[in-house]
Each structure stands twice: as structure tokens, then as C-alpha cells.
MOPAC internal coordinates of N, CA, C and O (Angstrom, degrees):
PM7 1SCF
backbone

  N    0.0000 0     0.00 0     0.00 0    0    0    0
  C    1.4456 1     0.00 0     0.00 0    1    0    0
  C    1.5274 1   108.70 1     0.00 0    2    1    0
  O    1.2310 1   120.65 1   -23.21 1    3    2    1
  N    1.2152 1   116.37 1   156.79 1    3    2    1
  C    1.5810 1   104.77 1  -163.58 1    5    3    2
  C    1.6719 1    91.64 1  -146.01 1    6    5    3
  O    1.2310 1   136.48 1   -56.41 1    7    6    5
  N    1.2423 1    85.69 1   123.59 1    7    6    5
  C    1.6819 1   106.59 1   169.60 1    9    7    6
  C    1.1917 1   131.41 1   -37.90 1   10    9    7
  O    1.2310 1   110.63 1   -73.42 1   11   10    9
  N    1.1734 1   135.22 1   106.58 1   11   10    9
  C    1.5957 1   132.30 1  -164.81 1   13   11   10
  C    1.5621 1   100.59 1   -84.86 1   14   13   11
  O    1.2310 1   108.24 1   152.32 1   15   14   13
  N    1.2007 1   139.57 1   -27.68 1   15   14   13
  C    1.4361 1   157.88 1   175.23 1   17   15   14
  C    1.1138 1   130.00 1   -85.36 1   18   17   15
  O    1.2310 1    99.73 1   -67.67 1   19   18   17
  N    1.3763 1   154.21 1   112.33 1   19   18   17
  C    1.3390 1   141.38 1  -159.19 1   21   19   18
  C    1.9264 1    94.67 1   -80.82 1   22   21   19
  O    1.2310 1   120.90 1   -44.19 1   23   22   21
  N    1.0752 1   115.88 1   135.81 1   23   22   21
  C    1.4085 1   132.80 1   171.33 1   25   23   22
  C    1.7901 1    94.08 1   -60.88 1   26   25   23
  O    1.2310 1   125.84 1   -36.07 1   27   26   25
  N    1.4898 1   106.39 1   143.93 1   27   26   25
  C    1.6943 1    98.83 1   165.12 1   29   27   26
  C    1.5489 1    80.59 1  -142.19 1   30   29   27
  O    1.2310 1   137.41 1   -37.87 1   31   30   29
  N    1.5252 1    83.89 1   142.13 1   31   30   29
  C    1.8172 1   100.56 1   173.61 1   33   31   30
  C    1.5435 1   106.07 1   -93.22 1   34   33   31
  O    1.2310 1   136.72 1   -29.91 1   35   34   33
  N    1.8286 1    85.23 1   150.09 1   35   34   33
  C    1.1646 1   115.40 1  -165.47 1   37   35   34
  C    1.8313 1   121.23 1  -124.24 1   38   37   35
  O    1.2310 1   120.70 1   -44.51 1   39   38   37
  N    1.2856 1   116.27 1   135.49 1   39   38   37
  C    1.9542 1    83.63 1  -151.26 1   41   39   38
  C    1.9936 1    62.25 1  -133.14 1   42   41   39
  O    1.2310 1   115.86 1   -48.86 1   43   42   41
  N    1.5151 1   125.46 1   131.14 1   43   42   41
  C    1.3056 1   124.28 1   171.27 1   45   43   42
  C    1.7436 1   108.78 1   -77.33 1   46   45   43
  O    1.2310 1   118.16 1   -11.22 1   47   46   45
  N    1.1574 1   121.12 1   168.78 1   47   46   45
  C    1.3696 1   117.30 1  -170.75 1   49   47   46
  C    2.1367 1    92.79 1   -86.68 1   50   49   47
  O    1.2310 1   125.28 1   146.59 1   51   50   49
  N    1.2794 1   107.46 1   -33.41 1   51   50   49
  C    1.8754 1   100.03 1   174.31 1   53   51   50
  C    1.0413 1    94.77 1   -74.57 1   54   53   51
  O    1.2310 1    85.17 1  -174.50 1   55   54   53
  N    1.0053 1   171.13 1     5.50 1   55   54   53
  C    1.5406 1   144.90 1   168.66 1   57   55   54
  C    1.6037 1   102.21 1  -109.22 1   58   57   55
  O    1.2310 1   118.86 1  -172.67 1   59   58   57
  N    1.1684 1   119.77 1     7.33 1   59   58   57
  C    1.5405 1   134.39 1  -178.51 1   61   59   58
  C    1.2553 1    98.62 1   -84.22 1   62   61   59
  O    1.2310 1   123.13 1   127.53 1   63   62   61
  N    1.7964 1   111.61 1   -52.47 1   63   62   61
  C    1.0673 1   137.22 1  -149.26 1   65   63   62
  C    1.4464 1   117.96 1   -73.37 1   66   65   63
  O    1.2310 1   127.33 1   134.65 1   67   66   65
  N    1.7792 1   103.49 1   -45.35 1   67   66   65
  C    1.3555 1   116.74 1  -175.07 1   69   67   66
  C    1.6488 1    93.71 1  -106.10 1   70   69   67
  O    1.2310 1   104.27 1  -130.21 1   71   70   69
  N    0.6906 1   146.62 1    49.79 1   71   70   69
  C    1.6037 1   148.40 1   178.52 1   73   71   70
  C    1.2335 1   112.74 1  -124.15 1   74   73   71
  O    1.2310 1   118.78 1   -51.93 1   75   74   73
  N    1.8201 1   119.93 1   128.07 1   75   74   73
  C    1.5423 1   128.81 1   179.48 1   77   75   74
  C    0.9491 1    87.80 1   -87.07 1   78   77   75
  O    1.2310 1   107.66 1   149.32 1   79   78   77
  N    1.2185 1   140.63 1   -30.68 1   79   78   77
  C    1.5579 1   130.31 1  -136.25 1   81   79   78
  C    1.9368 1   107.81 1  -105.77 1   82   81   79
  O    1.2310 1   137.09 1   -26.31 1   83   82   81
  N    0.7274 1    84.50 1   153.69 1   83   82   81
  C    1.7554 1   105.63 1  -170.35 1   85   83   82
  C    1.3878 1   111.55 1   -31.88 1   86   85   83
  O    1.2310 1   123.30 1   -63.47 1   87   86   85
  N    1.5996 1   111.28 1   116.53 1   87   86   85
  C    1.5941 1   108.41 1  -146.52 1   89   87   86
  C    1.6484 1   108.41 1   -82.10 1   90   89   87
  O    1.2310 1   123.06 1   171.75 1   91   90   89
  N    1.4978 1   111.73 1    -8.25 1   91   90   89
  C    1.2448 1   113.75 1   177.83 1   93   91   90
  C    1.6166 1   118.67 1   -98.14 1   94   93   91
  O    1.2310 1   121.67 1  -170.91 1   95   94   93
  N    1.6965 1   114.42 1     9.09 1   95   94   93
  C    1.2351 1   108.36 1   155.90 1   97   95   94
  C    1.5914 1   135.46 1   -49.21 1   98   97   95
  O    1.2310 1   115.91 1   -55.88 1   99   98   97
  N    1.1965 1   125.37 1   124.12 1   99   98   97
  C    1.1526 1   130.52 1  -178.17 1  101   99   98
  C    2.0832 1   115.00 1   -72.29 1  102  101   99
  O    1.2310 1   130.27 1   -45.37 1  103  102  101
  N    1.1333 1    97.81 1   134.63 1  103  102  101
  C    1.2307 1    90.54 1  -167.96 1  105  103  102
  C    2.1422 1   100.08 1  -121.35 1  106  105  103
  O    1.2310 1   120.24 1   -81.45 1  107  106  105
  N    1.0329 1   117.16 1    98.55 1  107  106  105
  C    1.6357 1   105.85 1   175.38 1  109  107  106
  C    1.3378 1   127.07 1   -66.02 1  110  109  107
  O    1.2310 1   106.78 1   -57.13 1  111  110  109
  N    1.0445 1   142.21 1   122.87 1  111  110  109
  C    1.3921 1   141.85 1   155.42 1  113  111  110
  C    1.3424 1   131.42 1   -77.12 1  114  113  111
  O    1.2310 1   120.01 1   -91.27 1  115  114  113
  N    1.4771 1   117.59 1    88.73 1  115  114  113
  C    1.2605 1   128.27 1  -140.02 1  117  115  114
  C    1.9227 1    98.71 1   -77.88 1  118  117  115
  O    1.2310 1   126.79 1   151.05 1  119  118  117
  N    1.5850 1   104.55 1   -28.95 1  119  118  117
  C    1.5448 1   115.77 1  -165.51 1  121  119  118
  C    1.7809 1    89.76 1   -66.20 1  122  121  119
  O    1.2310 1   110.06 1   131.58 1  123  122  121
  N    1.2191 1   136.26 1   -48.42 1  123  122  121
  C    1.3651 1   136.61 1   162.88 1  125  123  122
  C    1.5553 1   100.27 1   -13.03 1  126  125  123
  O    1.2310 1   109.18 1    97.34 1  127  126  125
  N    1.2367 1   137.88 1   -82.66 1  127  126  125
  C    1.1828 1   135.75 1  -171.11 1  129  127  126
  C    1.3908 1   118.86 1   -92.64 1  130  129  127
  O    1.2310 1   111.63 1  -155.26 1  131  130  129
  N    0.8791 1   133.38 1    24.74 1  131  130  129
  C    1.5304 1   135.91 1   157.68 1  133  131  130
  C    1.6995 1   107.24 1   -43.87 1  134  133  131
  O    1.2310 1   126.58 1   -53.80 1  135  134  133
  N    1.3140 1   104.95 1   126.20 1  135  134  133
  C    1.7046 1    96.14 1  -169.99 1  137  135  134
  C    1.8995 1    87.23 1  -101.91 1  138  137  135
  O    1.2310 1   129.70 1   -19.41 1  139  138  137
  N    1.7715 1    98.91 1   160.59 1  139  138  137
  C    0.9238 1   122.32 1  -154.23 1  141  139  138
  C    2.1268 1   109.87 1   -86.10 1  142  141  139
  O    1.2310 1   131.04 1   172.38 1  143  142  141
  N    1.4937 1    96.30 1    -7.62 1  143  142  141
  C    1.7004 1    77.91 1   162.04 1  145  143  142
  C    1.4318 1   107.83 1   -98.56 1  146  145  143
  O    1.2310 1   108.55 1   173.21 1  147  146  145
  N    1.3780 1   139.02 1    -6.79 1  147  146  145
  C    1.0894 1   119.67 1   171.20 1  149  147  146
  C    1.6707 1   113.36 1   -86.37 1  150  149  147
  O    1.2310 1   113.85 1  -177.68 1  151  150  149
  N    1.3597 1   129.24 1     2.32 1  151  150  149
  C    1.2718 1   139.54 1   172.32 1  153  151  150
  C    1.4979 1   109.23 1   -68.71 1  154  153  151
  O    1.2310 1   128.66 1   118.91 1  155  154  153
  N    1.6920 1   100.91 1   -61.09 1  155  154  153
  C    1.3928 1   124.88 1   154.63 1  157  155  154
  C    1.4561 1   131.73 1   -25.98 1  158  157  155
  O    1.2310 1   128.25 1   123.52 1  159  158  157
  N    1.4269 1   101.71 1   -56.48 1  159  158  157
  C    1.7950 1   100.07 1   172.94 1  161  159  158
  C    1.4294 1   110.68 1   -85.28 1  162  161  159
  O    1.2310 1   117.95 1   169.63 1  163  162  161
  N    1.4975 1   121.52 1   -10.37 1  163  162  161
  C    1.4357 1   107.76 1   178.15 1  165  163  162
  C    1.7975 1   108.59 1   -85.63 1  166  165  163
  O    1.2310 1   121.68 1   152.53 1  167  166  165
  N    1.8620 1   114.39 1   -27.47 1  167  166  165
  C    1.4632 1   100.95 1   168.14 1  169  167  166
  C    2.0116 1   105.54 1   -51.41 1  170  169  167
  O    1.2310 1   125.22 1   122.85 1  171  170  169
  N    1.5294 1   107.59 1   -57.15 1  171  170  169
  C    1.4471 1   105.45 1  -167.63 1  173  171  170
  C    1.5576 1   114.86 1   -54.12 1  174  173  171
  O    1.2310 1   112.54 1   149.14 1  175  174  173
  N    1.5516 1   131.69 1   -30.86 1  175  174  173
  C    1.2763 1   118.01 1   151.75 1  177  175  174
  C    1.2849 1   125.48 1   -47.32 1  178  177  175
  O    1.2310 1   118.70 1   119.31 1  179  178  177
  N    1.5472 1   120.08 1   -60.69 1  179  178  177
  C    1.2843 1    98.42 1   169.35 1  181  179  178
  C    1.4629 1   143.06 1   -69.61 1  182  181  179
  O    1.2310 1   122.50 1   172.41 1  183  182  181
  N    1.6025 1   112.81 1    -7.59 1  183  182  181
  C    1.5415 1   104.53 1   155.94 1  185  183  182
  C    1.1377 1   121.63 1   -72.12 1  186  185  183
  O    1.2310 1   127.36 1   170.88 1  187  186  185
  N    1.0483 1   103.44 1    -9.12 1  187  186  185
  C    1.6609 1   116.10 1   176.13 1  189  187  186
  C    1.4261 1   118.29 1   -56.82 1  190  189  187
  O    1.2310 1   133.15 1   116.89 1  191  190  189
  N    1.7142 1    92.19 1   -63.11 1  191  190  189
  C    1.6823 1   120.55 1  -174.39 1  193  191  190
  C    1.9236 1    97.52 1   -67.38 1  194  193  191
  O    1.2310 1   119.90 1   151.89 1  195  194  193
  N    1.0815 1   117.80 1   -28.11 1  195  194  193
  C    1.4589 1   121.08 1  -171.19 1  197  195  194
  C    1.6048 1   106.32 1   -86.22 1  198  197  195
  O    1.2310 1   119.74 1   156.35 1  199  198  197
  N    1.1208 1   118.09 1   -23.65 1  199  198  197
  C    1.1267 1   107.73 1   171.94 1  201  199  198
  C    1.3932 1   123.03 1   -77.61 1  202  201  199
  O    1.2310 1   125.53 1   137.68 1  203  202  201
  N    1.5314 1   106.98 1   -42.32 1  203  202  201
  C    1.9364 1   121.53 1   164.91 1  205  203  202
  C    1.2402 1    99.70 1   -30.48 1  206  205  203
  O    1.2310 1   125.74 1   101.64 1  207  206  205
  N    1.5076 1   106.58 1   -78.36 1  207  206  205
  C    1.6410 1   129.36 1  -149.19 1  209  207  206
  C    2.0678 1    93.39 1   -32.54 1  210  209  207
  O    1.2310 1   131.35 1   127.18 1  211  210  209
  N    1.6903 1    95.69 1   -52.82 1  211  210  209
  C    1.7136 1   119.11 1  -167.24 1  213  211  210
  C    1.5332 1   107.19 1   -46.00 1  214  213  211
  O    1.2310 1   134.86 1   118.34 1  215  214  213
  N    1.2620 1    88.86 1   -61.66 1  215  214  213
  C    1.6958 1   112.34 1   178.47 1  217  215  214
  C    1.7200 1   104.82 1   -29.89 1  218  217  215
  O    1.2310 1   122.10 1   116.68 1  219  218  217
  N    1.7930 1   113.59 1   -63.32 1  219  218  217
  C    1.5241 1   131.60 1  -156.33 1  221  219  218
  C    1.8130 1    89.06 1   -68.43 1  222  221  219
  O    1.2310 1   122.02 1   133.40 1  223  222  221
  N    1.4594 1   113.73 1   -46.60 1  223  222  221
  C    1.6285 1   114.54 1  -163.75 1  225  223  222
  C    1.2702 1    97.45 1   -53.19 1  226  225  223
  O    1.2310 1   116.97 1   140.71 1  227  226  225
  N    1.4462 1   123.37 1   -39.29 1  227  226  225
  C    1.5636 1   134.56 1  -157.60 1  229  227  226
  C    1.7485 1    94.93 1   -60.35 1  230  229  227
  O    1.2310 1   136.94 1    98.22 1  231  230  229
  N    1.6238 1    84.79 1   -81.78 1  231  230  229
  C    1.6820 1    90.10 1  -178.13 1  233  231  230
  C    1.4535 1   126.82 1   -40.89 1  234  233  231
  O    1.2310 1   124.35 1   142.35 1  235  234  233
  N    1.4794 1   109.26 1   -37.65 1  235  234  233
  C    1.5063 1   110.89 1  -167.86 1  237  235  234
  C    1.2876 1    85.87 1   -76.69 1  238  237  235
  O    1.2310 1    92.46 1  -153.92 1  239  238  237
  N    1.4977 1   164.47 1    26.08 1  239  238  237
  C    1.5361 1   155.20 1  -171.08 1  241  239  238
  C    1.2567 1    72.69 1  -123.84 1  242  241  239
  O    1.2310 1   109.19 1   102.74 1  243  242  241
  N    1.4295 1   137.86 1   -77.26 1  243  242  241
  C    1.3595 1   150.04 1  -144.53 1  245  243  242
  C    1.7840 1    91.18 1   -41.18 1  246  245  243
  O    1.2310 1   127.63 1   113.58 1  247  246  245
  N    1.4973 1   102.92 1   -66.42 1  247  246  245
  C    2.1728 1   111.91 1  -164.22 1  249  247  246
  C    1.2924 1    99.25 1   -55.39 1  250  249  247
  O    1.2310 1   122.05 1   136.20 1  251  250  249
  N    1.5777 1   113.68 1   -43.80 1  251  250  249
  C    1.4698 1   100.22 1  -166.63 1  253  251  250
  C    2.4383 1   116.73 1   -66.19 1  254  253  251
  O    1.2310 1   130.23 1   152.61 1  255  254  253
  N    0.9625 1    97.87 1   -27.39 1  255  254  253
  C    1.0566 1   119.98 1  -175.39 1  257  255  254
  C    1.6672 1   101.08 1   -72.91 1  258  257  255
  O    1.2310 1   119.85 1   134.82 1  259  258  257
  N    1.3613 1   117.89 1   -45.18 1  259  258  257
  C    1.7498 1   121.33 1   177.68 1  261  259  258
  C    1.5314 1    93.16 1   -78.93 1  262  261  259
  O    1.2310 1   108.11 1   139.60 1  263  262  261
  N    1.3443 1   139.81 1   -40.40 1  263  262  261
  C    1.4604 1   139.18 1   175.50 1  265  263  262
  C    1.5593 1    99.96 1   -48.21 1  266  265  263
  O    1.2310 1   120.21 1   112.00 1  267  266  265
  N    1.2034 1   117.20 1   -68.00 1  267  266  265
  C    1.7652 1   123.09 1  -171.45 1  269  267  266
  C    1.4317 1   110.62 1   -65.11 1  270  269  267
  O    1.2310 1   113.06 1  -176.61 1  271  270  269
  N    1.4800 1   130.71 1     3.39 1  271  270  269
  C    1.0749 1   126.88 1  -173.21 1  273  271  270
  C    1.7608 1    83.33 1  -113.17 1  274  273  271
  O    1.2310 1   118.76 1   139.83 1  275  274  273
  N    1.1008 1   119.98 1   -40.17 1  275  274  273
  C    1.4519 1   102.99 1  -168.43 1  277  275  274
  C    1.5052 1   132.01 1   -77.08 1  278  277  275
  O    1.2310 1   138.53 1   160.37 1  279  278  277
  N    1.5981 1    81.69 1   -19.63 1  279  278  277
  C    2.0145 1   102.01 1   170.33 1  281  279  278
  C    1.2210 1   123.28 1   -81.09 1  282  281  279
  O    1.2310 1   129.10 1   163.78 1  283  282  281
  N    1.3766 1   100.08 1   -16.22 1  283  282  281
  C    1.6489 1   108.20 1   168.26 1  285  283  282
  C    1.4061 1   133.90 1   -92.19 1  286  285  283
  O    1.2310 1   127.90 1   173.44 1  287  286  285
  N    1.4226 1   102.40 1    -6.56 1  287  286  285
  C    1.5004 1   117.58 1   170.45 1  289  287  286
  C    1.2744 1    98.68 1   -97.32 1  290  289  287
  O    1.2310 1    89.89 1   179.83 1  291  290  289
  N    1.1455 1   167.27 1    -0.17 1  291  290  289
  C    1.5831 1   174.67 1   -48.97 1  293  291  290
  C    1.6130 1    82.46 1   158.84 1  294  293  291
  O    1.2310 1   120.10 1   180.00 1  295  294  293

């Protein structure tokens, strides 16, 4: 996939701060340019994944509830 945006490096002044290492290393911050439909499809995966997860809580309430009904007629 190829970057529509030129990356510009970004070096924070704490990592300046606590850093042995060579203070003029360039450091990129790739999340800076993250373009916004792939931001987009990762919220819709996770409503996605959030809805499953919902779905399983549902049912697994549902068994446990037919489980406690069946141990109690026992």
C-alpha cells in the first residue's frame, strides 16, 4: 500500500529527554497520518466484533438460566 502523504518525522521533546541514543535520530509517527477510511473500517470492525461478543453474553445468559431451571427440577 503506498502512502498518499509524505510521512514527516517527529522526535517528542521526552523521548529527547530520556534517550542515550543519538539525539538527532529521526523518529516517524506513522499514527500522525493514518488516513481516515481505514480509521473508519476499523470503528466498523469493532462494532462488528462488539456486537458478536453481545450476541454470545445474550445466549450464554439464555443456557445458564435453562441450566438452573433443569437442576432445580432434579
Amino acid at each position: 500500500m503506498r502512502a498518499t502523504n509524505p510521512i514527516e518525522p517527529v522526535c517528542p521533546e521526552s523521548a529527547l529527554a530520556t534517550s542515550k541514543v543519538d539525539v538527532k535520530a529521526n523518529v516517524y509517527d506513522l499514527g500522525l497520518r493514518q488516513d481516515e477510511s481505514s480509521r473508519l473500517r476499523r470503528i466498523r470492525d469493532l462494532e462488528h466484533e462488539n456486537a458478536l461478543l453481545m450476541r454470545m453474553v445474550t445466549e450464554t445468559q439464555i443456557e445458564i438460566a435453562q441450566l438452573r431451571e433443569l437442576l432445580t427440577s432434579n
